[in-house]
C-alpha positions as CSV (number, residue, x, y, z in Angstrom):
1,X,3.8,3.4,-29.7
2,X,0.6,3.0,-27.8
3,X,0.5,1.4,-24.2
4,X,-2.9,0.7,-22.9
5,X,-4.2,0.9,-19.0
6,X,-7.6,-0.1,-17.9
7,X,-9.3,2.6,-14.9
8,X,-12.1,0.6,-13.3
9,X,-13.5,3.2,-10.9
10,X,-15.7,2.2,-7.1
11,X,-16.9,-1.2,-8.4
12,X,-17.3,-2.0,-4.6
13,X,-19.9,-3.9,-3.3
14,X,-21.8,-0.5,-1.8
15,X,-21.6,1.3,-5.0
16,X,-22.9,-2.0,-6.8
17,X,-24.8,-4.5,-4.9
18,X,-26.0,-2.3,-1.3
19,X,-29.3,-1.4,-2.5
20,X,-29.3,1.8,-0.3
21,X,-26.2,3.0,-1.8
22,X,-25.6,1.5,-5.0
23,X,-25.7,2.7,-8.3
24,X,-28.9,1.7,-10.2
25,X,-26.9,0.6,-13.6
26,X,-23.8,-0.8,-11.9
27,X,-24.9,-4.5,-11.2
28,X,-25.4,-5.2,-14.7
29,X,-21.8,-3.7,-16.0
30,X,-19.6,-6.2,-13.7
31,X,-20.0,-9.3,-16.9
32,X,-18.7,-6.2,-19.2
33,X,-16.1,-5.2,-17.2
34,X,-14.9,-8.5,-16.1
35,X,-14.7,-9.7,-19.8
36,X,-12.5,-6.2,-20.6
37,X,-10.5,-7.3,-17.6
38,X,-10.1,-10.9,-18.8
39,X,-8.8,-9.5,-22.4
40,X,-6.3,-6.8,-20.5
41,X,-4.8,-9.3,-18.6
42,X,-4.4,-12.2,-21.5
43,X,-2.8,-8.6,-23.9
44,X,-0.7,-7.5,-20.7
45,X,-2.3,-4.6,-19.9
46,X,-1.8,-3.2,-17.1
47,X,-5.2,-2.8,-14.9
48,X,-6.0,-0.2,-12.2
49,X,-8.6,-0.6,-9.6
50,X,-9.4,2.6,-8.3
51,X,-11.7,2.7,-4.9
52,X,-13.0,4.9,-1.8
53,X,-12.3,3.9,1.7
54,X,-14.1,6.4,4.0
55,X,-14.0,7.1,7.6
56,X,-16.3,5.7,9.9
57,X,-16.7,9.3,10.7
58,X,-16.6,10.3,7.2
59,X,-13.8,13.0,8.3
60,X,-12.6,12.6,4.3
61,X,-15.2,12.3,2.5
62,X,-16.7,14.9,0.6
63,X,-18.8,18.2,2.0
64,X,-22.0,16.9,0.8
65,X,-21.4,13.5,1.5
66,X,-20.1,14.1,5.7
67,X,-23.5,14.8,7.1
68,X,-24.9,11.4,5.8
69,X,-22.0,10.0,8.2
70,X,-22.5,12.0,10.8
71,X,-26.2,10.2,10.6
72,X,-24.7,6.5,11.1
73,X,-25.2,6.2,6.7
74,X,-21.7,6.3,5.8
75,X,-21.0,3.9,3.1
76,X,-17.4,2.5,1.9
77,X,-16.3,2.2,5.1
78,X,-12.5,1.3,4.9
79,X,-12.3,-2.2,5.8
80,X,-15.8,-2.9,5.6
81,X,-17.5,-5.6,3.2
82,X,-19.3,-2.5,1.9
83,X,-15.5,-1.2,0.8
84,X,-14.2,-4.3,-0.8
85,X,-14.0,-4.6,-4.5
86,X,-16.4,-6.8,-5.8
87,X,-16.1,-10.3,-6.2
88,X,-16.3,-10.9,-9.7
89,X,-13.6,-8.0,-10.2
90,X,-11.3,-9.1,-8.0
91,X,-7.9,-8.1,-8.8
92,X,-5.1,-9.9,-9.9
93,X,-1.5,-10.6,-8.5
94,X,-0.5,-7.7,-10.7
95,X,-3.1,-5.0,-10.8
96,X,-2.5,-2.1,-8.4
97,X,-5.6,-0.7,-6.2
98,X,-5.8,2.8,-5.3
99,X,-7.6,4.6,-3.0
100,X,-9.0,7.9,-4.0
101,X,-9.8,10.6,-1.6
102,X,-12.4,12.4,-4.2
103,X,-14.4,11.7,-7.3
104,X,-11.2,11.7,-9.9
105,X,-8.9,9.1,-9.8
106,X,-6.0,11.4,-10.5
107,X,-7.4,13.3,-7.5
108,X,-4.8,12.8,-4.5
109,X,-3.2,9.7,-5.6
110,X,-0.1,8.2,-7.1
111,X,-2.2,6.9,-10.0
112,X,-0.2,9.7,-12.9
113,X,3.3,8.6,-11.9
114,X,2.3,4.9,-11.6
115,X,1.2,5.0,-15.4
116,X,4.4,7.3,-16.5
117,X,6.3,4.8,-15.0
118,X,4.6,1.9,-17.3
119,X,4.9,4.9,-20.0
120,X,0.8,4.3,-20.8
121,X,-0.8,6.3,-23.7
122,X,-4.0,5.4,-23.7
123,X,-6.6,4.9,-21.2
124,X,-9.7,3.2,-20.8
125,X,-11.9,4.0,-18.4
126,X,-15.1,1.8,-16.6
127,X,-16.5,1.7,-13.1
128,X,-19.1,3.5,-11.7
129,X,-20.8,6.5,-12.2
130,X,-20.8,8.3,-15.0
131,X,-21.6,12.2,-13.7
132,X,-19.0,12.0,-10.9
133,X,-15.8,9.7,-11.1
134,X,-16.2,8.4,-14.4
135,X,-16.6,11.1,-15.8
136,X,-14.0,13.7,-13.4
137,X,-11.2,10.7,-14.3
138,X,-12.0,10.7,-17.7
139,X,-11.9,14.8,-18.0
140,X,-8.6,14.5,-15.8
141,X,-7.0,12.0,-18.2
142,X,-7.2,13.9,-21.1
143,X,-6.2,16.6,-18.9
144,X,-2.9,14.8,-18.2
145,X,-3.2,14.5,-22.3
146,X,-3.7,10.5,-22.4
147,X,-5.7,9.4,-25.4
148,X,-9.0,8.9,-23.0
149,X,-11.7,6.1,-23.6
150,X,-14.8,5.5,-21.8
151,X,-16.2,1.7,-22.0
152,X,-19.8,2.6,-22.4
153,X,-20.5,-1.0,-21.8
154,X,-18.6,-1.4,-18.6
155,X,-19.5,2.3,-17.2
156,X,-22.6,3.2,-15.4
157,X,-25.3,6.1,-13.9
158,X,-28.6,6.0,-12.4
159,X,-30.5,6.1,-15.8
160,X,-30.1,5.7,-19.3
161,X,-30.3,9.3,-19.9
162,X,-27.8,10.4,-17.4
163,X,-25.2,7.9,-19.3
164,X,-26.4,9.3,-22.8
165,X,-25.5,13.2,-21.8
166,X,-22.4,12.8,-20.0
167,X,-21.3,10.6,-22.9
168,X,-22.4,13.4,-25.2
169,X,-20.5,15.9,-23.2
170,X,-17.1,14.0,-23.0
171,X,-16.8,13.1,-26.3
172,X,-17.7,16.9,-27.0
173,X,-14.0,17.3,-25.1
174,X,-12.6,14.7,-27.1
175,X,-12.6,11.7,-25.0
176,X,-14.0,8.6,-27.1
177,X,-16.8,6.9,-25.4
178,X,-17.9,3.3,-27.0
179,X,-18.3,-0.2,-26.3
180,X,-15.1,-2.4,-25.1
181,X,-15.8,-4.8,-27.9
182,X,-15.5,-1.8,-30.5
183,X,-12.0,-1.4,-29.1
184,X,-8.7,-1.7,-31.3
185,X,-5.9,-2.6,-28.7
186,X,-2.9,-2.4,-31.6
Protein backbone atom coordinates (compact mmCIF):
# COMPACT_ATOMS: atom_id res chain seq x y z
CA UNK A 1 0.00 0.00 0.00
CA UNK A 2 1.28 3.45 -0.66
CA UNK A 3 1.72 6.08 2.20
CA UNK A 4 2.56 9.56 0.99
CA UNK A 5 4.83 12.35 2.92
CA UNK A 6 5.28 15.84 1.65
CA UNK A 7 9.43 17.26 2.00
CA UNK A 8 9.08 21.11 1.77
CA UNK A 9 12.73 22.04 1.95
CA UNK A 10 14.24 26.00 3.43
CA UNK A 11 11.00 27.89 2.54
CA UNK A 12 12.27 30.49 5.06
CA UNK A 13 11.89 33.93 4.78
CA UNK A 14 15.88 34.45 3.77
CA UNK A 15 15.81 31.79 1.20
CA UNK A 16 12.40 33.37 -0.16
CA UNK A 17 11.67 36.85 0.48
CA UNK A 18 15.49 38.55 1.82
CA UNK A 19 16.46 39.86 -1.49
CA UNK A 20 20.24 39.44 -0.71
CA UNK A 21 19.81 35.85 0.00
CA UNK A 22 16.80 34.49 -1.50
CA UNK A 23 16.35 32.37 -4.21
CA UNK A 24 15.25 34.14 -7.46
CA UNK A 25 12.21 31.49 -8.26
CA UNK A 26 11.13 30.87 -4.67
CA UNK A 27 8.59 33.73 -4.02
CA UNK A 28 6.46 32.69 -6.67
CA UNK A 29 6.24 28.69 -5.57
CA UNK A 30 4.84 29.50 -1.92
CA UNK A 31 0.72 29.59 -3.69
CA UNK A 32 1.97 26.07 -5.20
CA UNK A 33 3.19 24.67 -2.31
CA UNK A 34 0.65 26.00 0.06
CA UNK A 35 -2.15 24.53 -2.17
CA UNK A 36 -0.10 20.93 -2.06
CA UNK A 37 0.02 21.51 1.63
CA UNK A 38 -3.71 22.29 1.90
CA UNK A 39 -4.62 18.90 -0.09
CA UNK A 40 -1.94 16.81 2.22
CA UNK A 41 -3.44 17.90 5.18
CA UNK A 42 -7.35 17.48 4.09
CA UNK A 43 -5.85 13.38 2.57
CA UNK A 44 -3.83 13.00 5.94
CA UNK A 45 -0.61 13.20 4.79
CA UNK A 46 1.78 13.54 6.82
CA UNK A 47 3.95 16.92 5.96
CA UNK A 48 7.61 17.69 6.77
CA UNK A 49 9.09 21.02 7.05
CA UNK A 50 12.65 20.77 6.64
CA UNK A 51 14.85 24.15 7.53
CA UNK A 52 18.53 25.52 8.29
CA UNK A 53 19.22 27.35 11.53
CA UNK A 54 22.78 28.55 11.38
CA UNK A 55 25.14 29.97 13.86
CA UNK A 56 25.56 33.51 14.23
CA UNK A 57 29.09 32.50 13.74
CA UNK A 58 28.19 30.08 11.08
CA UNK A 59 30.39 27.40 13.11
CA UNK A 60 27.94 24.66 11.15
CA UNK A 61 27.33 25.83 8.20
CA UNK A 62 28.97 24.64 5.25
CA UNK A 63 32.90 25.24 4.11
CA UNK A 64 31.93 27.55 1.42
CA UNK A 65 29.27 29.15 3.07
CA UNK A 66 31.48 30.10 6.81
CA UNK A 67 33.56 32.88 5.36
CA UNK A 68 30.28 34.86 4.31
CA UNK A 69 29.63 34.60 8.28
CA UNK A 70 32.70 35.35 9.34
CA UNK A 71 31.95 38.77 7.12
CA UNK A 72 28.71 39.75 9.39
CA UNK A 73 26.41 37.97 5.93
CA UNK A 74 25.32 34.96 7.64
CA UNK A 75 21.76 34.25 6.81
CA UNK A 76 19.22 31.72 8.68
CA UNK A 77 20.31 32.69 11.70
CA UNK A 78 18.63 30.26 14.30
CA UNK A 79 16.07 32.28 15.88
CA UNK A 80 16.07 35.06 13.53
CA UNK A 81 13.06 36.33 11.32
CA UNK A 82 15.44 35.42 8.51
CA UNK A 83 15.18 31.53 9.97
CA UNK A 84 11.52 31.32 10.40
CA UNK A 85 9.38 29.41 7.99
CA UNK A 86 7.44 31.55 5.95
CA UNK A 87 4.24 32.80 6.70
CA UNK A 88 2.06 31.36 4.25
CA UNK A 89 3.65 27.86 5.05
CA UNK A 90 3.31 27.81 8.39
CA UNK A 91 3.03 24.53 9.80
CA UNK A 92 0.33 22.85 11.32
CA UNK A 93 -0.44 21.31 14.83
CA UNK A 94 0.77 18.02 13.25
CA UNK A 95 3.55 18.61 10.81
CA UNK A 96 7.08 17.98 12.22
CA UNK A 97 10.00 20.66 11.38
CA UNK A 98 13.48 19.58 11.17
CA UNK A 99 16.47 21.18 11.16
CA UNK A 100 19.11 20.13 8.78
CA UNK A 101 22.68 20.61 9.27
CA UNK A 102 23.55 20.28 5.26
CA UNK A 103 21.89 20.51 1.89
CA UNK A 104 20.01 16.88 2.18
CA UNK A 105 17.28 16.51 4.42
CA UNK A 106 18.31 12.99 5.28
CA UNK A 107 21.66 14.57 6.04
CA UNK A 108 22.10 14.52 10.04
CA UNK A 109 18.57 14.30 10.98
CA UNK A 110 15.93 12.06 12.36
CA UNK A 111 13.89 12.70 9.20
CA UNK A 112 14.40 8.40 7.84
CA UNK A 113 13.11 6.94 11.12
CA UNK A 114 10.42 9.53 11.54
CA UNK A 115 8.88 8.35 8.05
CA UNK A 116 9.54 4.45 8.84
CA UNK A 117 7.79 5.06 11.83
CA UNK A 118 4.60 6.44 9.74
CA UNK A 119 5.74 3.43 7.24
CA UNK A 120 5.74 6.29 4.17
CA UNK A 121 6.35 4.94 0.55
CA UNK A 122 6.40 7.66 -1.33
CA UNK A 123 7.69 11.07 -1.20
CA UNK A 124 7.11 14.33 -2.57
CA UNK A 125 9.46 16.73 -2.56
CA UNK A 126 9.12 20.94 -2.83
CA UNK A 127 11.07 23.81 -1.26
CA UNK A 128 13.83 25.54 -2.40
CA UNK A 129 16.53 25.07 -4.57
CA UNK A 130 16.71 22.70 -7.02
CA UNK A 131 20.82 22.10 -7.58
CA UNK A 132 21.43 21.84 -3.79
CA UNK A 133 18.67 20.53 -1.20
CA UNK A 134 16.08 19.70 -3.58
CA UNK A 135 17.78 18.06 -5.45
CA UNK A 136 20.58 16.14 -2.66
CA UNK A 137 17.00 15.11 -0.68
CA UNK A 138 15.50 13.92 -3.71
CA UNK A 139 18.78 11.72 -4.78
CA UNK A 140 18.92 10.63 -0.95
CA UNK A 141 15.25 9.46 -0.96
CA UNK A 142 15.55 7.23 -3.66
CA UNK A 143 18.65 6.39 -2.03
CA UNK A 144 16.70 5.21 1.08
CA UNK A 145 14.52 3.46 -1.96
CA UNK A 146 11.20 5.69 -1.42
CA UNK A 147 9.26 6.11 -4.63
CA UNK A 148 10.74 9.90 -5.01
CA UNK A 149 8.67 12.87 -6.61
CA UNK A 150 9.73 16.37 -7.22
CA UNK A 151 6.72 19.01 -7.36
CA UNK A 152 8.04 20.97 -10.27
CA UNK A 153 5.44 23.55 -9.45
CA UNK A 154 6.32 23.94 -5.80
CA UNK A 155 10.29 23.60 -6.31
CA UNK A 156 12.61 26.21 -7.28
CA UNK A 157 16.34 27.60 -8.75
CA UNK A 158 17.75 30.74 -9.81
CA UNK A 159 16.64 30.32 -13.48
CA UNK A 160 14.48 28.47 -15.65
CA UNK A 161 17.30 26.60 -17.05
CA UNK A 162 18.88 25.50 -13.86
CA UNK A 163 15.30 23.90 -12.94
CA UNK A 164 15.00 22.33 -16.46
CA UNK A 165 18.61 20.36 -16.10
CA UNK A 166 18.44 19.20 -12.65
CA UNK A 167 14.98 17.95 -13.44
CA UNK A 168 16.44 16.21 -16.50
CA UNK A 169 19.13 14.68 -14.42
CA UNK A 170 16.87 13.30 -11.60
CA UNK A 171 14.39 11.86 -13.53
CA UNK A 172 17.44 10.33 -15.53
CA UNK A 173 18.00 8.45 -11.78
CA UNK A 174 14.44 7.64 -11.65
CA UNK A 175 12.91 10.17 -9.44
CA UNK A 176 9.61 11.62 -11.14
CA UNK A 177 9.53 15.21 -11.41
CA UNK A 178 5.99 16.94 -12.45
CA UNK A 179 3.52 19.23 -11.38
CA UNK A 180 1.50 18.59 -7.92
CA UNK A 181 -1.68 18.83 -9.77
CA UNK A 182 -0.55 15.88 -12.18
CA UNK A 183 -0.30 13.87 -8.90
CA UNK A 184 -2.29 10.61 -8.22
CA UNK A 185 -2.39 10.31 -4.27
CA UNK A 186 -4.31 6.56 -4.40
Amino acid sequence: MKKYALIIVDMQNDFVLTEKTAVKGAKATVPAIKNAMRICHEKHIPVFHVIRAYDTNGDNAEIFRKSLFQKGQGFCIAGTDGAKIVQELAPYAEDAVVVKPRFSAFFGTNLLQLLREKNITHLLVAGTQYPNCIRATAVDALCHDFHTTVLTDCCSAQTDEIAKTNCRDLQNMGIMCLDFSKCVLD
